[in-house]
Every structure is written in C-alpha cells, then in structure tokens.
N, C-alpha and C positions, 0 to 999 in steps of 0.2 A: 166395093168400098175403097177406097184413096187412102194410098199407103202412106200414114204419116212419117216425114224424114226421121225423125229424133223422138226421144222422150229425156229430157236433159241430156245425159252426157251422151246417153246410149242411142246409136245408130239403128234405126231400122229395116230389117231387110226385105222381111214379108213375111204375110199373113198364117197362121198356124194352124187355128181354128176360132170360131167364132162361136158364143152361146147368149142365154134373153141376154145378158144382161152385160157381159162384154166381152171384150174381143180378147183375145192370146196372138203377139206378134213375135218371130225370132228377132232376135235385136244383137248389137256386137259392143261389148265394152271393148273400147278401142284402147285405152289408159293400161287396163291388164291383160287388152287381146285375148279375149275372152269371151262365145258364145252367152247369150243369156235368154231368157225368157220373159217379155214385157206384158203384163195386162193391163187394158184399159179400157173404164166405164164407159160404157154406151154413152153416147151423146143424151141421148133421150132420157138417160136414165137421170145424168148426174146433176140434173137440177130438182132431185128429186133428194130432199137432207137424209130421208130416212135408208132410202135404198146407196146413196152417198155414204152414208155412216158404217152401213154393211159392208161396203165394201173397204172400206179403209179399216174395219177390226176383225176383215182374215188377214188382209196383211201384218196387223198386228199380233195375232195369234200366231201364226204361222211364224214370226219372227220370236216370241216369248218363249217355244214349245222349243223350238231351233232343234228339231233331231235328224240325222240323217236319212229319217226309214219318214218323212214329210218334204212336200217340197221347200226349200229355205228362201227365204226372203232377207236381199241384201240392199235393196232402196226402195223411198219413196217420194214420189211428188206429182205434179199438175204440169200437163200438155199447156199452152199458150193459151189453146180456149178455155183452160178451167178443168179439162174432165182429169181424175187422177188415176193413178197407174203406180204399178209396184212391180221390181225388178226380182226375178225370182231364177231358180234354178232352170237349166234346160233340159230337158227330158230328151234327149238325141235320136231314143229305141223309140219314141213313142206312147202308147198306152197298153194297158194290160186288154183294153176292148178290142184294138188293134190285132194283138197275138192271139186272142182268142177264137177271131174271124176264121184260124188255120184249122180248130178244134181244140180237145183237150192240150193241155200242159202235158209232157213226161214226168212222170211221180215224180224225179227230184226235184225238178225246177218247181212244180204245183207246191210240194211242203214246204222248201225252199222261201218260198215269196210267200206263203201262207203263215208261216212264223214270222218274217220279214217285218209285213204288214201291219199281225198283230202287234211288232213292239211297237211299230208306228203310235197304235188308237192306242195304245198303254200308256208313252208319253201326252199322248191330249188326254188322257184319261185323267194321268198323274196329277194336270193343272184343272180339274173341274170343266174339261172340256167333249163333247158326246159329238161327233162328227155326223151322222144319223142319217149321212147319203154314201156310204161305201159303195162301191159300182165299180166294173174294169175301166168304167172311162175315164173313172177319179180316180187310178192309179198307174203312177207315170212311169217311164221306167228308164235308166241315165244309164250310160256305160261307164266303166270306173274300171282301174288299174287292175281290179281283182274279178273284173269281169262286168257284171250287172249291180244295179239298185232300185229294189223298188222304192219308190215317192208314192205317200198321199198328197193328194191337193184336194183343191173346192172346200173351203169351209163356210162357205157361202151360207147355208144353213144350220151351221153349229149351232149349240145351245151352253151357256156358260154358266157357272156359279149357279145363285140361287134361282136365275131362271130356268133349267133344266127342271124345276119343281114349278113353276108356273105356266099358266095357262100355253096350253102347247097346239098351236096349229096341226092338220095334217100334213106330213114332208114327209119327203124318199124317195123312192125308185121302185116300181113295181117291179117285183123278182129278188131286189135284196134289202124290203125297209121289214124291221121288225110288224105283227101286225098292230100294236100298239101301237105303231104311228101312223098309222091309219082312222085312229080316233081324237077324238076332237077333246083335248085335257089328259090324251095317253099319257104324258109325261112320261117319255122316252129316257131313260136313263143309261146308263154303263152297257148293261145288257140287249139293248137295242142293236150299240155296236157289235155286240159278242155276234149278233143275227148275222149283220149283215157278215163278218169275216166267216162264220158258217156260209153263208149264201156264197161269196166268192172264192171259197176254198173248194165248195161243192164245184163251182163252175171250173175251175181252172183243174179239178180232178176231172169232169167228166164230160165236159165241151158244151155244157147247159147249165142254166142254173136252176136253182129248185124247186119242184111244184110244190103244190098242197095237199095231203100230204107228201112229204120230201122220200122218193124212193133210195134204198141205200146207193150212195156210190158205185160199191163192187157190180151192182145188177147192172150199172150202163157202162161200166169199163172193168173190165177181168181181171188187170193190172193195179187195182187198190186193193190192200188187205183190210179182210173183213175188220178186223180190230180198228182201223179208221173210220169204217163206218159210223161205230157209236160215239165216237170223239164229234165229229162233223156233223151228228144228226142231233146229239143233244145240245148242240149251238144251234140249232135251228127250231129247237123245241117251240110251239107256240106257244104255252106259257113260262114267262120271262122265271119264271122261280125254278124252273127245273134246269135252265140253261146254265153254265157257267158262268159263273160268278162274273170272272175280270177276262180280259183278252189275253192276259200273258199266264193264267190257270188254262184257256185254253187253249195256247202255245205250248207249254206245258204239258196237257195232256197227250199232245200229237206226239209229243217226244219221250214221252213215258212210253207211249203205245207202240211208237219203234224201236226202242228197246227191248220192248219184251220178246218182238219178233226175233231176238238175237236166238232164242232155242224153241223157236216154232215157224219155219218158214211156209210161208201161204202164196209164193207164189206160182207163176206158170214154169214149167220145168224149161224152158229156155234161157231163164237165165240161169248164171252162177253158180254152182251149189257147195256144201262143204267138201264132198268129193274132189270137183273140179281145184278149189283150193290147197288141198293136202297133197294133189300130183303138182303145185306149183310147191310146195317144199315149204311155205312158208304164210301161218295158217293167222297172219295179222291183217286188218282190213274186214270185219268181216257185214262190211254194206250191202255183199252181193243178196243176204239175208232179209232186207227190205226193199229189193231190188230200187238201191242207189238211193235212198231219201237221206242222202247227202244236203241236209241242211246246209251245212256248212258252206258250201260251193253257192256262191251267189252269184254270186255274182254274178238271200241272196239276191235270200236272199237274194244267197245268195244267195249268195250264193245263195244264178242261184239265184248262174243266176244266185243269189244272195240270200243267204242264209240269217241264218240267223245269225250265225255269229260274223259279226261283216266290219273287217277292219281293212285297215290296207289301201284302202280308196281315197284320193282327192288329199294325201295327207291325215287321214282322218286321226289316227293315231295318232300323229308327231311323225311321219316317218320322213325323213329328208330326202327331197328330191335327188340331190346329187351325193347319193350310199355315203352318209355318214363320213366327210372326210376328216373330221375333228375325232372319231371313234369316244361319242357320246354312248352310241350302242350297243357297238359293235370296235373291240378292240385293233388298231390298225397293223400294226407291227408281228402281225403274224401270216401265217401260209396260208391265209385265207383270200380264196381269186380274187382279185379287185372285182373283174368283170360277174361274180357274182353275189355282191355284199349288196345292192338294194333287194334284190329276190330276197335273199336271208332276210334281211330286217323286216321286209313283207310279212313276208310269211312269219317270221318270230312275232310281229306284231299285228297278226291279223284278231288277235279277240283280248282282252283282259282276263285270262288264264291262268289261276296260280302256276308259277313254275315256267310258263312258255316265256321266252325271251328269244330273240336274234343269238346270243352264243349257246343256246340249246338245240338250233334247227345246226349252226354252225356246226356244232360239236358233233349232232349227227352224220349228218354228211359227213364230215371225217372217218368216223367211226365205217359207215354204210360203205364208202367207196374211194375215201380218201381223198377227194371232190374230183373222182373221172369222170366226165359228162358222159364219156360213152363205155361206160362196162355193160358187158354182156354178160348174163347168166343164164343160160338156157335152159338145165337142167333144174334148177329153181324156178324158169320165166322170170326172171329177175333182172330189171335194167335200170340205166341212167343212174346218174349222178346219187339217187334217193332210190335206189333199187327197188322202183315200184314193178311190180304186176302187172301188165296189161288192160287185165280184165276188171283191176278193180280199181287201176288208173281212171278208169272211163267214170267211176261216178264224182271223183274228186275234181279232176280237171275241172277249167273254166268252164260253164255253160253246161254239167253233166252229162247227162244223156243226150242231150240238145246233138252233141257232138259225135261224131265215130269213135269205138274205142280206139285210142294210138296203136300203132305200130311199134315193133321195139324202136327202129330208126326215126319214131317220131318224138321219144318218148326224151325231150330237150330241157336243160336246168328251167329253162323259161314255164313250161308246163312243169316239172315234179316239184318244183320248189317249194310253188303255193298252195300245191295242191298238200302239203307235208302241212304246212298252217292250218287249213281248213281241216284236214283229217282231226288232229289232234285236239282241237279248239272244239268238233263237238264230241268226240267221243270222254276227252278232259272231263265235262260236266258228273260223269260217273264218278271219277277220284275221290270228291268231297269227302272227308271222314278220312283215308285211307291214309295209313301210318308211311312216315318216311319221308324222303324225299321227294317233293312233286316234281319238279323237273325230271330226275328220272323214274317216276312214276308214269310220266309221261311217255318219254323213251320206250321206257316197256311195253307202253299199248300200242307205239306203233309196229314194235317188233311180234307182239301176240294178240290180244285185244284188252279193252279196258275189264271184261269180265274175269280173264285169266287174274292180272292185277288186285281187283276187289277180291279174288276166293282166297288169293297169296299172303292178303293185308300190306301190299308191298311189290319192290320187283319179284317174280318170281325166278327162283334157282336158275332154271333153263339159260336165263338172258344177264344172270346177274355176271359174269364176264366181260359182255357186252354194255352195261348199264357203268361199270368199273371206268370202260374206256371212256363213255361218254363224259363222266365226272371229271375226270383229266381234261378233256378234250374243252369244255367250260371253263376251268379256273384259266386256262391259255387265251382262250376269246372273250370276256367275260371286262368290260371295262372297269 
C-alpha cells in the first residue's frame, strides 16, 4: 500500500497496522512536534455512507468520552481523494496483544491495567456507550511520565443510546465477547463489557484467555490469590444477571479483594513476608501481602504500568512542565531542591486524594531525610531521599514487578519520588470516614499502613511526633 505524504497538517511516516476496514499510520504534527496516530478509511470502503458514517462517530465518541484510560481524538478531516481520517493518540508500547505474545502480565501490572481499563469502559459506560469488542488488540498502551497508560480504542462496533435496546446483530471477538452477543437481538448491554474486562483480566493474569467453562486463575498461574478468583470469574459468569453490575463495581471488587489480603496472605513463600518486614525496622508498605498488586504503579494502570489511580502523565493534572516556577503549587521561597519540585508536584498530584497535595510529599521528604538523595540506613534497610525499602520499592516503582527490585545505590529521587504518589493515592482510598486530618492521615500510612490509621481513627501515637513535623513542614511549602 502507498504511503500517503500528509493527512492535512499531519506528515506521514509509515504504516502501523492495517484492518477490514482501515488503515492506522504513525504521522508527525510538525506545528507541536508531536508523534501522532492517523486512521483512514479504506478506499473501498468510503464510498460506502453507511460504513462512512461509522466511522466518523468513533471519532466522535472517542472525542465526547475524552478520558485518559481511551484513546483521544484531537482532529478530523478528508485525504484529497475524499476518504476520512482522524488524528488520535499514539500508542508508542504498542498493544496489550503485543505484551501478551511474552505470556502472562506480573500480578501488578495485570491489576494494574485491569482497574485502568475498566474506568476506561466506565467513562463509555457513563455516556450510554457498550464498546462490546474488548480484546488485547483494542487496547493500546502509551508511555507517559509516570510510566505506562493503557488506551481503549476501536469503537467501531459500539452501540449507543437507545440503540443498545434495539435489534442487535452478532459482534465480538471469540474468547472475549459476552455470549449474548452471539445472539441475534442479544442486546448486549453494560454487562457484556463487565465480560469482556473478565476475559482480559483472566488473560493478562494467566497468558490465555478463558474457556468455557472459565477454569479459576490460580489453577494456571500459582501467583494469583484464590480471592481473585471469584472476582474474575463472576465477570465471566454466563448469565449477564449474576455478573457485576457496572465495570467500576467490578474494579471495585478487585480492590476490596486485595485488601482483605492485608491479614491473609496466599502467596508463594518467595516473596515478602511480615517477618522479612519487621527485620527492616519499619513495618509501612505492606504490598508484599498481595505480592505487589500495586495498582497504583501504572504506569496503570498504572500504573502500571498504570493504575488505577493515574495522574502525573502528559500534564494530565495541571502539573507544569517547567516545576511550577510561579509556586501555584508548590511554594518557591523555601529549602525545597529546585532540582526536585517537578518529581514533588508529580507525585503530590498523581490522583485526586483528599489531603495529597505537592507540599504534603514536600513536607515528607523533609520530615523522612531532610531531602538527602542518598541516605543510607541499613539497619532499618532504609534509603534515599523518601527512605524506601528495597523490597517493597520494587512494587511501587515504575513498571512494578516488570522491573528488578533496586539496589540501595539505585534507589534515586527520580524513582522514590513517585513511587511516594502512587503508594499513598491507593492505599488513601481506605481513609474515607476517618477523623482528623487527611493529609496527615496520610503521612501516617506511609510510615505504618492505612489499617494501623483506621483501628487509631487517626494518626496513631507511635508516629504522632513524626505527623507533628510533617504539619509544620506544610504550612512552610504550602502556597
């Protein structure tokens, strides 16, 4: 196929992938110097109004929905001969079909992307929107400042509004369409997606996707707890009534069910344990319990690879490219490193968290190590700048488990920073209800866990010293 020069503004460079109906080309917004992602209609097709129409109302949806966990759509228009095309996000990593070819996901990154995903289908949910082909090859995957992002795309066969209730063809993907769309008037609804995010949660846990019936998880990978099991299989239920409800009840559930793990651990004795924590002196962090289902880390989502809770990327926050030199966020006029005020802001604004803010991770870090990038604490295993752990560094950091646990000499403001965001951002979600101050509410979980906090109703005594400091340490950074 003849690589067409341009599509308006946008330079084309070559071909990406091709499918029926049309083609995917990497293109360069040359104006913002800026990668992009060009589709366009088949020749054949686009003189065709109705498969024309279809394809100008993903672009349209895709653009209405505008969420970061879809791919986004930033133009549209018509090549010289007529066919149209729309400028969209670049996926840089690829596709989630791609990553899968290696085998399974590592638990973090699988939950990770598997909460990610579902707020994706939540936002198309939100607008009367049923995506009803989930599949790894429809979901894309972008690198971003905080690491990873998974994208939906292909809305090719969406169903909208009141036609989701009307006469419904068969569509999907053998292996992850509900079977109700496999019937001819199934009227595939909400629940159909819940399938499919079951189908691709199952795959990305276990390096296949799901027979009929769906054997649990844990029987083809050792390394998922049983408790995920039921989460992942009754998204997969065959009939739609016993499924979960909505995609973000069963996000949701995945995250209830690792929590509960906090006082039942099921994994293999390799990793982590609370022993192993207690001779590090300092018994906060306590992920090694669902060995790493560090949502949070997307980047993920992420983290995460990209979590769920996934800020920090692309500006996606407000965060300013060049660390806040007006201190909108981040106070200027204080001992805080230049060289490390975008990291702060990052990570302060990696999720919408009561209480997290840039002069809370600031104030930490003060508190932690007085901002030394390289303190050593051996006797605790205690380093860098945000005196992480080693061992339980490894599910925070970018890319989780994906990566080697660091070194003490690895363990650099660039890695502990955000991984202090991410930590906080999902264990935060427990605080709800709990008296006092959320910010140092927060502080507190990282120095013990969010559990110690909820039994306290508060900080609890041990750290309140420590929690003292950080309050100072705020009203000085705090614009």
């Amino acid at each position: 196929m003849e690589t067409p020069p341009a599509a308006g503004r946008y330079r084309i460079d070559r071909m990406l992938g091709t499918g029926g109906f049309a083609t995917v080309w990497l293109g360069h917004d040359d104006e913002l110097d800026s990668p992009v992602a060009i589709k366009i209609l088949a020749d054949h097709w686009a003189q065709r109004s109705d498969v024309r129409e279809r394809f100008v109302q993903e672009a349209r949806l895709l653009r209405q929905v505008d969420s970061h966990q879809l791919v986004q759509v930033f133009d549209i228009g018509e090549l010289d001969d007529g066919r149209p095309y729309f400028v969209m996000s670049y996926a840089d990593r690829g596709t989630l079909e791609e990553r899968l070819a290696a085998g399974p996901l590592p638990l973090s990154e699988a939950l990770g992307a598997a909460q990610a995903i579902a707020r994706g289908v939540q936002a198309l949910h939100s607008r009367d929107i049923v995506h009803r082909d989930l599949k790894p090859s429809n979901v894309l995957i972008r690198s971003t400042a905080g690491g990873e992002r998974f994208m939906i795309s292909d809305l090719g066969i969406a169903r909208t509004g009141d036609r989701i209730s009307s006469l419904t063809m068969p569509a999907g993907s053998p292996g992850y369409m509900a079977p109700e769309q496999a019937q001819i008037d199934g009227a595939p609804d909400a629940r159909a997606d819940v399938f499919g995010l079951g189908a691709l949660t199952y795959h990305m846990l276990t390096g296949e996707p799901p027979g009929t019936p769906a054997r649990p998880p844990s029987e083809l990978q050792n390394t998922v707890p049983h408790t995920i099991d039921a989460v992942v299989l009754r998204a997969l239920d065959q009939d739609r009534e016993r499924r979960w409800p909505t995609a973000s009840e069963f996000a949701g559930a995945l995250s209830q069910t690792l929590g509960r793990t906090d006082t039942d651990p099921v994994f293999p004795p390799a990793k982590p344990t609370v022993s192993d924590q207690k001779a590090s002196g300092k018994r906060r962090r306590k992920v090694w319990l669902y060995a790493g289902a560090g949502v949070a880390v997307l980047a993920l989502a992420g983290g995460g690879t990209a979590m769920a809770l996934q800020g920090g990327d692309d500006g996606a926050n407000g965060i300013p490219a060049n660390g806040d030199p007006h201190g909108r966020l981040l106070r200027t006029n204080t001992d805080i490193p230049k060289k490390y005020r975008s990291l702060i802001i990052e990570a302060g604004s990696w999720c919408d968290q009561k209480g997290m803010s840039p002069a809370l991770i600031a104030a930490m870090l003060k508190a932690e190590s007085g901002f030394n990038p390289t303190l050593a604490d051996p006797q605790k295993d205690e380093y860098g700048i945000a005196r992480w752990t080693p061992k339980i560094l490894v599910f925070w950091q970018p890319g989780g488990l994906n990566n080697p646990e660091p070194t003490p000499a690895q363990i650099t403001p660039e890695l502990s920073i955000p991984a202090m965001g991410r930590y906080m951002c999902y264990w935060g979600k427990d605080l709800k209800g709990v008296p006092g101050d959320p910010a140092l509410n927060l502080a507190a979980t990282y120095r013990s866990s969010s559990k110690k906090v909820v039994q306290a109703h508060g900080v609890p005594a041990k750290w309140k010293a420590y929690t003292d400091k950080v309050h100072q340490y705020i009203e000085d950074y705090q614009p």
